[in-house]
N, C-alpha and C positions, 0 to 999 in steps of 0.2 A: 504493500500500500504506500500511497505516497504522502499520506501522514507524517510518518518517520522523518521524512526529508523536508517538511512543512513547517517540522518542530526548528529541526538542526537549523534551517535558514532564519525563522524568528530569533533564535539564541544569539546566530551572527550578529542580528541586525541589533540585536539590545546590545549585545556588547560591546560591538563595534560605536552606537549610537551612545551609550552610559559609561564607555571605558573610561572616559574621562571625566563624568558626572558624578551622581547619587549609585553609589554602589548598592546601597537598600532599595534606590527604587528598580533597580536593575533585578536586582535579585524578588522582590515581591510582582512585579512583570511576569519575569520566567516564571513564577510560582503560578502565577494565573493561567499563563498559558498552557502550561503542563496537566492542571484543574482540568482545564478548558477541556484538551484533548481528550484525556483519561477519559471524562465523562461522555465524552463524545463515541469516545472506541468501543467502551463496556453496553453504553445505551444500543 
């Protein structure tokens, strides 16, 4: 599925886009999205 590769590119983009910002909000971001997904794959 191309899920997998959906996640990896979001991660890029936060990191690449917060690597010099709010590390917290980078990190509660990925938290969400990773929610996001989960709940999307198991539904």
């Amino acid at each position: 599925m191309l899920s997998e590769d959906i996640v990896k590119v979001i991660f890029i983009e936060l990191t690449s886009r917060f690597n010099t910002g709010n590390q917290s909000l980078m990190v509660c971001a990925f938290r969400f999205v990773i929610q996001r997904f989960a709940a999307h794959l198991l539904n």
